[in-house]
mmCIF file as gemmi writes it, N, C-alpha and C atoms, coordinates in Angstrom:
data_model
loop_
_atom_site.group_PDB
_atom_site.id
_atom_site.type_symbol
_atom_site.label_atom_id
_atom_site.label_alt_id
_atom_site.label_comp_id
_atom_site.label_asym_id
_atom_site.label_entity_id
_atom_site.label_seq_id
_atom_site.pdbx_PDB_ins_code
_atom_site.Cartn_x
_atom_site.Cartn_y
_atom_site.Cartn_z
_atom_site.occupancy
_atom_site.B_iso_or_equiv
_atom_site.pdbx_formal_charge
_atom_site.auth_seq_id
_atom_site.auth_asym_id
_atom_site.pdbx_PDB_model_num
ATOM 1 N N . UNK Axp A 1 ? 0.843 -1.184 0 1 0 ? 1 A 1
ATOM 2 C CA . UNK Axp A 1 ? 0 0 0 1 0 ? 1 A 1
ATOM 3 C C . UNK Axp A 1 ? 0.889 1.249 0 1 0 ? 1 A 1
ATOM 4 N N . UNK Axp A 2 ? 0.759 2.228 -0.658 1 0 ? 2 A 1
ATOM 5 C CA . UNK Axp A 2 ? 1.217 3.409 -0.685 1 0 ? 2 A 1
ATOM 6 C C . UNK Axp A 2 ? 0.679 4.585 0.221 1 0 ? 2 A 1
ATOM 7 N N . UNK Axp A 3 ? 2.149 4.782 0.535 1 0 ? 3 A 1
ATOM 8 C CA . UNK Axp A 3 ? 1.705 5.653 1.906 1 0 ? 3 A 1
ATOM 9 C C . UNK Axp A 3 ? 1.311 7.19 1.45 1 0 ? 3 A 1
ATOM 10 N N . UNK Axp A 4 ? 0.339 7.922 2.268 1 0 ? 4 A 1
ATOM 11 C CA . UNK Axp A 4 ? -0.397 8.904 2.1 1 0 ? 4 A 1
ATOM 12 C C . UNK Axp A 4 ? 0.552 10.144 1.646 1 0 ? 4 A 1
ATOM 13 N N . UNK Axp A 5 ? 0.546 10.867 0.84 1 0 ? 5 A 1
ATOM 14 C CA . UNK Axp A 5 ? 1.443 11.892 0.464 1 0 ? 5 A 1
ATOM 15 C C . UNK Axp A 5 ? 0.127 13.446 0.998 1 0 ? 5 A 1
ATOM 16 N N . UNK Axp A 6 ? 1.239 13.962 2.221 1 0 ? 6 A 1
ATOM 17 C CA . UNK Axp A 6 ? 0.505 15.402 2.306 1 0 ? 6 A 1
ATOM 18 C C . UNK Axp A 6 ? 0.364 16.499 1.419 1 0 ? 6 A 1
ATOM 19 N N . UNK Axp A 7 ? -1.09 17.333 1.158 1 0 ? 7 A 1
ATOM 20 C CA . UNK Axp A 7 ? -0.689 17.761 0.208 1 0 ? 7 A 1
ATOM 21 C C . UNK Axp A 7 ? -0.899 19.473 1.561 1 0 ? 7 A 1
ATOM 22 N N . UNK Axp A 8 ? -0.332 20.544 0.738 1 0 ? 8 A 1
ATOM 23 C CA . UNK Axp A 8 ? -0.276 22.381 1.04 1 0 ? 8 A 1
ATOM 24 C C . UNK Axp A 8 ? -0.862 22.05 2.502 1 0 ? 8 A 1
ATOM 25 N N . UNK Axp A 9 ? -2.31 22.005 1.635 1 0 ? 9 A 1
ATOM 26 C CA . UNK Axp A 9 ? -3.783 22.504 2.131 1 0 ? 9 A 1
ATOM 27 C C . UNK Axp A 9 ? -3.84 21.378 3.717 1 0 ? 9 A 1
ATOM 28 N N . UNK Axp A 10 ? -3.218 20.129 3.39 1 0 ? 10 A 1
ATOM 29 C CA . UNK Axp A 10 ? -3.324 19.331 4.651 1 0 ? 10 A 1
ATOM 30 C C . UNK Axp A 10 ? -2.292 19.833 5.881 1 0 ? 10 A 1
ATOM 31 N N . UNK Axp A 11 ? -0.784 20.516 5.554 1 0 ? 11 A 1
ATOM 32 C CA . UNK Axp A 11 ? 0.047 21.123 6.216 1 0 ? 11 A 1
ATOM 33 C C . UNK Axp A 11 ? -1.053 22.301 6.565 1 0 ? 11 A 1
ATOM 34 N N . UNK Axp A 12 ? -1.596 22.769 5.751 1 0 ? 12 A 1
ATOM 35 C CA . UNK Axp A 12 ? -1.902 24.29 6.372 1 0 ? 12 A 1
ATOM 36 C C . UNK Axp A 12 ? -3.361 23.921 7.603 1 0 ? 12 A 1
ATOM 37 N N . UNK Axp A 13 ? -4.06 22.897 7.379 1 0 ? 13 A 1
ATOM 38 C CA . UNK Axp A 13 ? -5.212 22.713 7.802 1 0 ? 13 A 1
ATOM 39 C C . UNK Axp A 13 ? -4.803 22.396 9.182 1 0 ? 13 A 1
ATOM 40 N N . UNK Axp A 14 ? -3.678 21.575 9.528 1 0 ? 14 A 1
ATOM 41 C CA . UNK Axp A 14 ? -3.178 20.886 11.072 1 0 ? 14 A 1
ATOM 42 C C . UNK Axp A 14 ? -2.433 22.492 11.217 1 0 ? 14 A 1
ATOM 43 N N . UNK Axp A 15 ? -1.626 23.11 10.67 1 0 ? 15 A 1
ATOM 44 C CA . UNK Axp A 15 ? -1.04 24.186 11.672 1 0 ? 15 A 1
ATOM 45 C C . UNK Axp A 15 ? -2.054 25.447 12.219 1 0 ? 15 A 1
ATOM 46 N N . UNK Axp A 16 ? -3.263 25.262 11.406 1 0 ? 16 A 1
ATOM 47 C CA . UNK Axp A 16 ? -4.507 26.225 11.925 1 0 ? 16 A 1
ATOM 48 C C . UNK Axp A 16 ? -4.709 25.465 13.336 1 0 ? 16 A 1
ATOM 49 N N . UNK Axp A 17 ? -5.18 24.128 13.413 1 0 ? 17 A 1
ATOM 50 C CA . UNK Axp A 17 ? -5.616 23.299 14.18 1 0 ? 17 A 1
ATOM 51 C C . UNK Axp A 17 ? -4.981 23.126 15.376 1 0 ? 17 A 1
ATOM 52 N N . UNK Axp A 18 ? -3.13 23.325 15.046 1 0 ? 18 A 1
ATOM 53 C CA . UNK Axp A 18 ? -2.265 23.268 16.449 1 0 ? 18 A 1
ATOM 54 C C . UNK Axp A 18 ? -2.457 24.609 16.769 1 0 ? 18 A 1
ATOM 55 N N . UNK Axp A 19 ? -2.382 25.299 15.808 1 0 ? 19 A 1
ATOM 56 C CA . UNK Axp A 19 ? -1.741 27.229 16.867 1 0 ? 19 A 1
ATOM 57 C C . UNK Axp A 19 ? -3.369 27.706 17.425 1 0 ? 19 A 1
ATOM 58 N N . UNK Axp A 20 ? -4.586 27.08 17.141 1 0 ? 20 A 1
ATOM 59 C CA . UNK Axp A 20 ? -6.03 27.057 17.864 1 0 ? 20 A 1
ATOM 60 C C . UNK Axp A 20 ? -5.84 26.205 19.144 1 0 ? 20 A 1
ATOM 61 N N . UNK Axp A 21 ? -5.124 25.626 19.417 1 0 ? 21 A 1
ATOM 62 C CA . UNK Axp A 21 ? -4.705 24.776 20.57 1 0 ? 21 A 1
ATOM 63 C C . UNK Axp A 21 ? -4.326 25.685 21.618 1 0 ? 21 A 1
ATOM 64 N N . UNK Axp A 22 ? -3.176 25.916 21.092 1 0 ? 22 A 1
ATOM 65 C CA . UNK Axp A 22 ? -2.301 27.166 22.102 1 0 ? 22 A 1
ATOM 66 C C . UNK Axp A 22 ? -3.039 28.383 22.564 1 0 ? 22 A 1
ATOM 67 N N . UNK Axp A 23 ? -4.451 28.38 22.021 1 0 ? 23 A 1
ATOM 68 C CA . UNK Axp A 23 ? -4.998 29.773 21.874 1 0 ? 23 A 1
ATOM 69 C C . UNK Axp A 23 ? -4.586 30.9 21.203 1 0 ? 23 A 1
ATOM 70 N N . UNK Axp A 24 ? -3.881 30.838 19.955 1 0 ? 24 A 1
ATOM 71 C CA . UNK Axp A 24 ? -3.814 31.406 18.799 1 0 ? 24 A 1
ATOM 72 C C . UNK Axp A 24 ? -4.815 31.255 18.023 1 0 ? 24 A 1
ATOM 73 N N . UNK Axp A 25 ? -4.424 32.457 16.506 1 0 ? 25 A 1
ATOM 74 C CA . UNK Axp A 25 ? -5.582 32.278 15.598 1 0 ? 25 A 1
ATOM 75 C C . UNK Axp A 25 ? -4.302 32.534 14.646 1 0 ? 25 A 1
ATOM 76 N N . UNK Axp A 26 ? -5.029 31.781 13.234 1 0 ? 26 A 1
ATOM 77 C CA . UNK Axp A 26 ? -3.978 31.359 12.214 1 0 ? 26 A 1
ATOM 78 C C . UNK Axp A 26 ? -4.816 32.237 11.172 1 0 ? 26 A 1
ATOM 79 N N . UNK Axp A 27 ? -4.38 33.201 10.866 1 0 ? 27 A 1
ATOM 80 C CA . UNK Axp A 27 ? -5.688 34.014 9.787 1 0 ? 27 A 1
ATOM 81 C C . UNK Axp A 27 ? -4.877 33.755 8.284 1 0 ? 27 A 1
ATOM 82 N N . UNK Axp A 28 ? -6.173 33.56 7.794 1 0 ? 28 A 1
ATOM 83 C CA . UNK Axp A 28 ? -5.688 33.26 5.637 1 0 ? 28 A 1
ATOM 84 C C . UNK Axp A 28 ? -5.071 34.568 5.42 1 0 ? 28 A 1
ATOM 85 N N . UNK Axp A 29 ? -3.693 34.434 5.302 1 0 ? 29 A 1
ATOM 86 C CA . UNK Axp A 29 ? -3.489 36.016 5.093 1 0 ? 29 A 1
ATOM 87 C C . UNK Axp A 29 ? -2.884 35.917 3.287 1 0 ? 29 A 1
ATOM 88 N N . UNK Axp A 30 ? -4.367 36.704 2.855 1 0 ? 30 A 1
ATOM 89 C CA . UNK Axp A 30 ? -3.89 37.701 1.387 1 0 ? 30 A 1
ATOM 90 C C . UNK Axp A 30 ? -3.833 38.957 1.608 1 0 ? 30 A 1
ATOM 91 N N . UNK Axp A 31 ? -3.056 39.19 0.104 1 0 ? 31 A 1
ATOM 92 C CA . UNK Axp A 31 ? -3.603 40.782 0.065 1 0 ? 31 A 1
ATOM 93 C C . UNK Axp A 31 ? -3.113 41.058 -1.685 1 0 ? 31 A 1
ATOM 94 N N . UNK Axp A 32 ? -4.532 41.424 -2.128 1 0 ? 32 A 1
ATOM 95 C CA . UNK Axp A 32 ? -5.123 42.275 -3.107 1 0 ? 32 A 1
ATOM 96 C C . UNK Axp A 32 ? -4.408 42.882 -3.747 1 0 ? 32 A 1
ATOM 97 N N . UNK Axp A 33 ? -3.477 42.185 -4.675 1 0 ? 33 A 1
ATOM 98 C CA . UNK Axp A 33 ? -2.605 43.735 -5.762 1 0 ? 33 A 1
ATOM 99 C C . UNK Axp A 33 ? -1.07 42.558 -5.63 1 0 ? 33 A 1
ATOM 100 N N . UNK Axp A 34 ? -1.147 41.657 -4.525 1 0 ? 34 A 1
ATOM 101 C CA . UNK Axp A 34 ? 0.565 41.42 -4.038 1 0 ? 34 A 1
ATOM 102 C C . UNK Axp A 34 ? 0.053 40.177 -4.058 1 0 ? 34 A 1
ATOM 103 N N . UNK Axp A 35 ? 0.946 39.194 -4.895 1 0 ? 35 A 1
ATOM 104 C CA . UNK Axp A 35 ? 1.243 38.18 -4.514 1 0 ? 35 A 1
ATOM 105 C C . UNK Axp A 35 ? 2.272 37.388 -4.014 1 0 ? 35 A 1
ATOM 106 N N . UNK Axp A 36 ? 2.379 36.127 -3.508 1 0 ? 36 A 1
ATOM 107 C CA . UNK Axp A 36 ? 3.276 35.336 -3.158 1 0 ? 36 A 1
ATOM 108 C C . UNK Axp A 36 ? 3.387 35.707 -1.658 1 0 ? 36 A 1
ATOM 109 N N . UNK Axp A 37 ? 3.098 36.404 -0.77 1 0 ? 37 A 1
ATOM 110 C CA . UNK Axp A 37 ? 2.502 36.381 0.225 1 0 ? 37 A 1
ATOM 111 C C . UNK Axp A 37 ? 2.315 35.429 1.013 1 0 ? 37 A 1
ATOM 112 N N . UNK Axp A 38 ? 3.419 35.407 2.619 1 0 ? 38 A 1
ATOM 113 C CA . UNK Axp A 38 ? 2.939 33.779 3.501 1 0 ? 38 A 1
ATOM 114 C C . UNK Axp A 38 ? 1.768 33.443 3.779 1 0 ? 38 A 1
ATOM 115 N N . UNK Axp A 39 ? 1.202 32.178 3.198 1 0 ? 39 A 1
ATOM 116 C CA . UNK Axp A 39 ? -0.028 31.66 3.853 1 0 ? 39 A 1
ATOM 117 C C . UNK Axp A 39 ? -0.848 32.324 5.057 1 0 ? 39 A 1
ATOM 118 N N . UNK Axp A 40 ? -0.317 32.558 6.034 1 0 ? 40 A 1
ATOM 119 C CA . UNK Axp A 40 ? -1.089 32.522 7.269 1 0 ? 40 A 1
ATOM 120 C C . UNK Axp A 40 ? 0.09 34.041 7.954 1 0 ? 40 A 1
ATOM 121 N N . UNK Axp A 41 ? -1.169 34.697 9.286 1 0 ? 41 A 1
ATOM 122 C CA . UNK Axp A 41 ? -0.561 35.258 9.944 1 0 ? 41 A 1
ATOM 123 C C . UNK Axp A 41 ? -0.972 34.428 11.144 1 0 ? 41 A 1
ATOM 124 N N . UNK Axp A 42 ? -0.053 34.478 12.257 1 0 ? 42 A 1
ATOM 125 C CA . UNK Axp A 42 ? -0.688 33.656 13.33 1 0 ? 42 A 1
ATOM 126 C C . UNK Axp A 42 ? -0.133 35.154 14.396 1 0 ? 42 A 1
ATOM 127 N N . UNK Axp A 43 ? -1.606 34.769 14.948 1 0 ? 43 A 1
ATOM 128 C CA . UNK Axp A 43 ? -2.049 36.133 15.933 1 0 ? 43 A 1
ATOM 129 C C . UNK Axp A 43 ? -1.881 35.311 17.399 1 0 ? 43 A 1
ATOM 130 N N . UNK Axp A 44 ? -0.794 35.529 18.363 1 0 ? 44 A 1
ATOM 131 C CA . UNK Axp A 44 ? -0.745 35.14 19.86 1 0 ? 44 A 1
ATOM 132 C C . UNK Axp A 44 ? -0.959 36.644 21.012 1 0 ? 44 A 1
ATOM 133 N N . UNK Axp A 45 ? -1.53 36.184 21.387 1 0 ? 45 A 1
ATOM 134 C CA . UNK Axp A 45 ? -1.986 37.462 23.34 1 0 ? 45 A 1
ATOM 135 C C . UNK Axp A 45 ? -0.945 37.216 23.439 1 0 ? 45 A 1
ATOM 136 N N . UNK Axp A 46 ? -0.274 39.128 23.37 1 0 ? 46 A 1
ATOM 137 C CA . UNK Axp A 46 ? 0.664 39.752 24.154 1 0 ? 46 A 1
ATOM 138 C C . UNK Axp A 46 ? 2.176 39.244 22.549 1 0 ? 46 A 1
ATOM 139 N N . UNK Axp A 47 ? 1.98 38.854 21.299 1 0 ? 47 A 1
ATOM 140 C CA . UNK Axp A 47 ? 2.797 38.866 20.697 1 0 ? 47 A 1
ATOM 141 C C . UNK Axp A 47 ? 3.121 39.367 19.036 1 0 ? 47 A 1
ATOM 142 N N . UNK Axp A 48 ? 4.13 39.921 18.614 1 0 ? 48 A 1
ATOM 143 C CA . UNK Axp A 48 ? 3.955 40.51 17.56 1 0 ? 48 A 1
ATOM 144 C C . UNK Axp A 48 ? 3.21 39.388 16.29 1 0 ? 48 A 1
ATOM 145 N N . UNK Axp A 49 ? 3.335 39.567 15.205 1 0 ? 49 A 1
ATOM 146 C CA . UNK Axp A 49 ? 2.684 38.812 14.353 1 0 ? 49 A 1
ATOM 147 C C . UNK Axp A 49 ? 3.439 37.776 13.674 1 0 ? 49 A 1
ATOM 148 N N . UNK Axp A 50 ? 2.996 36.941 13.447 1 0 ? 50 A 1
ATOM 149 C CA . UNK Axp A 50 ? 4.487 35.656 12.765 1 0 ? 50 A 1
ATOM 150 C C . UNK Axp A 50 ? 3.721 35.324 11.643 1 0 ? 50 A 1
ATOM 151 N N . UNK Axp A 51 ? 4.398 35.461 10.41 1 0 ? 51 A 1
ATOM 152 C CA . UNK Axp A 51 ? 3.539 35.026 9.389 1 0 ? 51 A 1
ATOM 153 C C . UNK Axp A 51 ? 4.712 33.323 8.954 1 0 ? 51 A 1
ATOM 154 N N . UNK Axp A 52 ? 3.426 32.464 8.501 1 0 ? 52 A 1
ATOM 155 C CA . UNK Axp A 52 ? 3.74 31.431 7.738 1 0 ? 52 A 1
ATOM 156 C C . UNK Axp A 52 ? 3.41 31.125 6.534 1 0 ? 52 A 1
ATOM 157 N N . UNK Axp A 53 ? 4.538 30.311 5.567 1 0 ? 53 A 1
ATOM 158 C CA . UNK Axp A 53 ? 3.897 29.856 4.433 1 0 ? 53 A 1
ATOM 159 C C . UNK Axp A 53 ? 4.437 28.466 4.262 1 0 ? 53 A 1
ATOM 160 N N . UNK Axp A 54 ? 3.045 27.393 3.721 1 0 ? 54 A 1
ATOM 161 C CA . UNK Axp A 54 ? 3.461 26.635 3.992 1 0 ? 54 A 1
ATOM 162 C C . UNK Axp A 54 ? 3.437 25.774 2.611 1 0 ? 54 A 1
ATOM 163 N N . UNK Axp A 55 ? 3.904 24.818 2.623 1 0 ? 55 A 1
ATOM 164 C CA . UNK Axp A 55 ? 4.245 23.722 1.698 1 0 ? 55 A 1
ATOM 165 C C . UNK Axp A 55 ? 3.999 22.605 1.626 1 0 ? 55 A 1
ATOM 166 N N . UNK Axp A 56 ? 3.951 21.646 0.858 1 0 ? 56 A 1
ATOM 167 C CA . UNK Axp A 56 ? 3.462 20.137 0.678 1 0 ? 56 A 1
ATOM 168 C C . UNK Axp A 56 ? 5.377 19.957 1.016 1 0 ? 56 A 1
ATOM 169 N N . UNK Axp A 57 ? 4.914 18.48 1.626 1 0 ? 57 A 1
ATOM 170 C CA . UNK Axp A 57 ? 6.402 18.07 2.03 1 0 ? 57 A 1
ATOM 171 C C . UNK Axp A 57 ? 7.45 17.902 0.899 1 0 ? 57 A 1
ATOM 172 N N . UNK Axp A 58 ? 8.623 18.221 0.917 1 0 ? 58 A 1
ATOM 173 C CA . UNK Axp A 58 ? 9.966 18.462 -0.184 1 0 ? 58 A 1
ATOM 174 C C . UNK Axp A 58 ? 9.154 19.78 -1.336 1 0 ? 58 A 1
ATOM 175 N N . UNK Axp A 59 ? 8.032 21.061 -0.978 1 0 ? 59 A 1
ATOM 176 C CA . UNK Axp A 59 ? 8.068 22.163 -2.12 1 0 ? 59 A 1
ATOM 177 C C . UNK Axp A 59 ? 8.78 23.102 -1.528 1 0 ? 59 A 1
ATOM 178 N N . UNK Axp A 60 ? 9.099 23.593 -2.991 1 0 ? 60 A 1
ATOM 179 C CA . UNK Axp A 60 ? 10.383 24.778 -2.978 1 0 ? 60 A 1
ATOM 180 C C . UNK Axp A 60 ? 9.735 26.051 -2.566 1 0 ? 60 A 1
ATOM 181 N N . UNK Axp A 61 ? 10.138 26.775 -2.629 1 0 ? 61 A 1
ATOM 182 C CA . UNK Axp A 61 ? 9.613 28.262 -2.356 1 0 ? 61 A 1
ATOM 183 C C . UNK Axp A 61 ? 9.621 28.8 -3.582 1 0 ? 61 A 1
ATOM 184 N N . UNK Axp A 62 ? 8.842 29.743 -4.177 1 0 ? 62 A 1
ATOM 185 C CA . UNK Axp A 62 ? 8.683 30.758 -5.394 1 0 ? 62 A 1
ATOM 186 C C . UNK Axp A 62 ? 9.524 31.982 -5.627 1 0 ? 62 A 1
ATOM 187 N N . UNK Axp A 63 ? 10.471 32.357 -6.627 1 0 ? 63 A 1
ATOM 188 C CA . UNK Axp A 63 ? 11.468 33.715 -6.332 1 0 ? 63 A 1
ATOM 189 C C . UNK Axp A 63 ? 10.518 34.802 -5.441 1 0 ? 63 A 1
ATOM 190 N N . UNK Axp A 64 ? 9.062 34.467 -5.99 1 0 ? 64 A 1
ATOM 191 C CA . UNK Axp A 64 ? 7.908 35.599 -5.554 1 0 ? 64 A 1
ATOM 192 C C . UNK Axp A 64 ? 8.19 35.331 -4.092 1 0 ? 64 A 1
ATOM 193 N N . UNK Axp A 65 ? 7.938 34.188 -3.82 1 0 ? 65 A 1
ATOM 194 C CA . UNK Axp A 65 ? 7.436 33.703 -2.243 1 0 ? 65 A 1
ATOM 195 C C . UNK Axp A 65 ? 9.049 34.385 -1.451 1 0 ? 65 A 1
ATOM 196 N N . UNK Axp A 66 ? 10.014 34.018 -2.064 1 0 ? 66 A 1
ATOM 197 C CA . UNK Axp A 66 ? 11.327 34.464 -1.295 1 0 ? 66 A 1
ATOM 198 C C . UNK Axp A 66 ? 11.608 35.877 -1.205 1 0 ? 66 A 1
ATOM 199 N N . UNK Axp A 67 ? 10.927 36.571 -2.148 1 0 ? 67 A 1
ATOM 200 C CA . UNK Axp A 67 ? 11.492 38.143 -2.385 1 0 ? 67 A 1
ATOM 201 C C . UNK Axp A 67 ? 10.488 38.528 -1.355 1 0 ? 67 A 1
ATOM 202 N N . UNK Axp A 68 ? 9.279 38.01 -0.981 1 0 ? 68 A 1
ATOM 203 C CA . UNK Axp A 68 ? 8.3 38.771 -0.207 1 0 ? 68 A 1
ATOM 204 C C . UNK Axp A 68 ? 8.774 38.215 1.39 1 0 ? 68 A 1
ATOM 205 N N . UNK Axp A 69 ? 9.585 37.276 1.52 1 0 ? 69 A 1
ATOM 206 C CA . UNK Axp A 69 ? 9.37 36.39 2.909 1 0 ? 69 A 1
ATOM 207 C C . UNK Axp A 69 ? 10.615 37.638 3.36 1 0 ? 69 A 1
ATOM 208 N N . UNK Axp A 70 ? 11.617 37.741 2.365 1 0 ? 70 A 1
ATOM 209 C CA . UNK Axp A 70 ? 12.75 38.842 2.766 1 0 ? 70 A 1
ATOM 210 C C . UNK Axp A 70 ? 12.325 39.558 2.808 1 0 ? 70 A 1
ATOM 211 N N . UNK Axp A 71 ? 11.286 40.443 2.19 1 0 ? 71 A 1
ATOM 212 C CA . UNK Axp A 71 ? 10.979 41.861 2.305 1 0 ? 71 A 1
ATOM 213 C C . UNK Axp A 71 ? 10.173 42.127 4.115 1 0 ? 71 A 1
ATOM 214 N N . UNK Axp A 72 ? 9.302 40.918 4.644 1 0 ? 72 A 1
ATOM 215 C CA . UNK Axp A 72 ? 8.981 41.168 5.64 1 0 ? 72 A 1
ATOM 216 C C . UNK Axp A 72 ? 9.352 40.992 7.201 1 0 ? 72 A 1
ATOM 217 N N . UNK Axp A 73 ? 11.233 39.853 6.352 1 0 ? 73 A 1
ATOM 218 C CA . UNK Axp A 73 ? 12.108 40.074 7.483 1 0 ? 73 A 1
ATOM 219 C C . UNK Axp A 73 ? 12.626 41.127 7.736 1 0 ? 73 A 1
ATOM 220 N N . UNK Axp A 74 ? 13.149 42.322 6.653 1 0 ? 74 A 1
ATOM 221 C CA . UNK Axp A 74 ? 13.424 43.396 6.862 1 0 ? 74 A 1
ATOM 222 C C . UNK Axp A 74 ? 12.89 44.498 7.486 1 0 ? 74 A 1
ATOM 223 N N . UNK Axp A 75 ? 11.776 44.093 7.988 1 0 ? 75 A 1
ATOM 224 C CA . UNK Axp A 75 ? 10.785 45.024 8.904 1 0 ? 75 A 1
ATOM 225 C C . UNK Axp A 75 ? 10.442 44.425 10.011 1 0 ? 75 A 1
ATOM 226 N N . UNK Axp A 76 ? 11.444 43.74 10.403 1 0 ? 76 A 1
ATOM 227 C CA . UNK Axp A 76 ? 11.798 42.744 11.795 1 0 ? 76 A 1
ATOM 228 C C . UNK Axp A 76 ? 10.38 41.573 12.221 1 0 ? 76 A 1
ATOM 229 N N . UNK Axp A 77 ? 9.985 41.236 10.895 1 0 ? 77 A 1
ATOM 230 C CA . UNK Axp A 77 ? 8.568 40.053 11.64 1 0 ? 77 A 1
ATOM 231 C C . UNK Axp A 77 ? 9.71 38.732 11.375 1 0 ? 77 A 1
ATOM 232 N N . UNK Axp A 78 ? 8.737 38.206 11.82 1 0 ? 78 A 1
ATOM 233 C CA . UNK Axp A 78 ? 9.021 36.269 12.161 1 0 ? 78 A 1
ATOM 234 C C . UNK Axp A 78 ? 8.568 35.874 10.523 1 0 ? 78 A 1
ATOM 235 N N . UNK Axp A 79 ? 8.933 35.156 9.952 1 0 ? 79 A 1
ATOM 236 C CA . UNK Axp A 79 ? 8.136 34.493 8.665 1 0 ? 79 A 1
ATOM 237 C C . UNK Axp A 79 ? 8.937 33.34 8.88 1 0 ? 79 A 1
ATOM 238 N N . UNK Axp A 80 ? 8.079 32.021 8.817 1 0 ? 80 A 1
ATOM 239 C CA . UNK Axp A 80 ? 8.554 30.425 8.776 1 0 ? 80 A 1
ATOM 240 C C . UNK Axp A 80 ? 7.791 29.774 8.037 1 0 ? 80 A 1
ATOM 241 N N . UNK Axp A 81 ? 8.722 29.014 7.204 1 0 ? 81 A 1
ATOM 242 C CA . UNK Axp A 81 ? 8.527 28.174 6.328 1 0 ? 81 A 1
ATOM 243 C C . UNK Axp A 81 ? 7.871 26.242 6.69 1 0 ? 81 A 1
ATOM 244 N N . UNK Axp A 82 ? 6.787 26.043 6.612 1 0 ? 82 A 1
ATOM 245 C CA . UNK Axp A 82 ? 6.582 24.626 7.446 1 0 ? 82 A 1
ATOM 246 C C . UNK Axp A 82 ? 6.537 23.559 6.098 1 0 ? 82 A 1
ATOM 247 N N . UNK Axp A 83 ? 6.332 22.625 6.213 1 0 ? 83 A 1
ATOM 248 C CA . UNK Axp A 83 ? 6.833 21.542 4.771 1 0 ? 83 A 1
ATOM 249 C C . UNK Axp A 83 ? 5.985 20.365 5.503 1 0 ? 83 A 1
ATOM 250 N N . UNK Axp A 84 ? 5.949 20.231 6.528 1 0 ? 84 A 1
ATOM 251 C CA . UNK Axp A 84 ? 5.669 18.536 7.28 1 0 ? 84 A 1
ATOM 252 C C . UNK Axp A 84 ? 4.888 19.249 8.764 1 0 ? 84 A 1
ATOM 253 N N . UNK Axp A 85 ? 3.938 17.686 8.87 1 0 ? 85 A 1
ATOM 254 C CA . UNK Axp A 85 ? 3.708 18.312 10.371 1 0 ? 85 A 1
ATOM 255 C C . UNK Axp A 85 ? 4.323 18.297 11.274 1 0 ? 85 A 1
ATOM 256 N N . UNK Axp A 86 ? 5.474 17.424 11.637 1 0 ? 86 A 1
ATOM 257 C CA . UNK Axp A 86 ? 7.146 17.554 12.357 1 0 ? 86 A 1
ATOM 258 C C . UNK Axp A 86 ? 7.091 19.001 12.471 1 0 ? 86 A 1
ATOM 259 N N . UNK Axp A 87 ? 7.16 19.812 11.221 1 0 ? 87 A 1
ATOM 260 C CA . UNK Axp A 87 ? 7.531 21.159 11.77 1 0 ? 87 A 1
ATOM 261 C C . UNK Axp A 87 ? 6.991 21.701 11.997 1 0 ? 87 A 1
ATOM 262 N N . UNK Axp A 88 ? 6.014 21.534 11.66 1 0 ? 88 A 1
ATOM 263 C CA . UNK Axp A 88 ? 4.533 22.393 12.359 1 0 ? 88 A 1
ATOM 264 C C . UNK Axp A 88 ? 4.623 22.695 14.536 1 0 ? 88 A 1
ATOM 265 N N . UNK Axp A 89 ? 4.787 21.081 14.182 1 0 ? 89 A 1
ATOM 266 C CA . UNK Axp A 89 ? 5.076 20.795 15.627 1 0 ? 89 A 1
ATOM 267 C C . UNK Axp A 89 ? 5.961 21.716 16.622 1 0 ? 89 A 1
ATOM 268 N N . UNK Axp A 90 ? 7.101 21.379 15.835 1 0 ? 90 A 1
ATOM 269 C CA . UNK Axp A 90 ? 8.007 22.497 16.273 1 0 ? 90 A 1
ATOM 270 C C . UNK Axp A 90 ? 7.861 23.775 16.425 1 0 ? 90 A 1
ATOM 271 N N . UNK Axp A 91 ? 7.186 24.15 15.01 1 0 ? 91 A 1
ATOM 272 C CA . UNK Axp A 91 ? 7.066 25.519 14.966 1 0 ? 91 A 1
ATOM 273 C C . UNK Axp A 91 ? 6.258 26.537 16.422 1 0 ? 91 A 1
ATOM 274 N N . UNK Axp A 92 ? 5.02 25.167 16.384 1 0 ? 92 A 1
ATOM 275 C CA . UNK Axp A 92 ? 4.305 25.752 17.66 1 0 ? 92 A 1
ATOM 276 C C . UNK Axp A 92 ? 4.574 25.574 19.492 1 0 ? 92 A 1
ATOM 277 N N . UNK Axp A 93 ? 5.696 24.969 19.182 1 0 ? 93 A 1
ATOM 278 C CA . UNK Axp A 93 ? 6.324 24.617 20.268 1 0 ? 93 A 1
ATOM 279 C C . UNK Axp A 93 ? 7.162 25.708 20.633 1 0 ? 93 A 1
ATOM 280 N N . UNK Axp A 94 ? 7.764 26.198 19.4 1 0 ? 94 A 1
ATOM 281 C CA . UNK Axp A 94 ? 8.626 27.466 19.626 1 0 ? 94 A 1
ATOM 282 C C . UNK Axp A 94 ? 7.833 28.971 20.179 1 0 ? 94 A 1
ATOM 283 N N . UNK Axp A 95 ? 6.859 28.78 19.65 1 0 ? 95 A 1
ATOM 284 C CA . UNK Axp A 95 ? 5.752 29.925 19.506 1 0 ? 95 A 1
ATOM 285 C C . UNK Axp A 95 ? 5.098 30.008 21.19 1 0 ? 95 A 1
ATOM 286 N N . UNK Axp A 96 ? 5.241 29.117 21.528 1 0 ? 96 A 1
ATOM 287 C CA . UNK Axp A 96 ? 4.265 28.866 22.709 1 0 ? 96 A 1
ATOM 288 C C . UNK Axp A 96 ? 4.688 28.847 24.219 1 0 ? 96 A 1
């Protein structure tokens, strides 16, 4: 039997699901005019904003997705990249 391959939408669906755990909120973050934009902002009480974008396990990032993830390190936010729920894990472990 062939084992289950995660796809985006299943990474993104469990890291809504963990950072709602912690009592976070994981908001669909677009915006209108700009693309390539991280998936998600995740909103924590009492912390600045951490945006994520996430990936099906082994996807690359987009020049778009990289030029924007740098542009919003340069204005000192958090942006993390998740691929697997391993890192998800982590991620919210760090967060929390």
């Amino acid at each position: 039997m062939k084992p289950i391959e995660l796809r985006e939408k299943d990474i993104e669906r469990y890291l809504v699901n963990e950072v709602r755990k912690i009592g976070g909120t994981a908001y669909k973050f677009t915006s209108p005019g700009r693309r390539s934009v991280p998936d998600r902002m995740i909103l924590l009480k009492g912390q600045p904003a951490i945006f994520v974008e996430c990936k099906r396990p082994g996807g690359k990032l987009t020049q778009g997705q990289k030029r924007e993830i740098e542009k919003l390190r340069e204005k000192d936010f958090q942006v993390y990249v998740v691929d697997s729920k391993q890192k998800v894990n982590n991620f919210v472990w760090m967060i929390s």
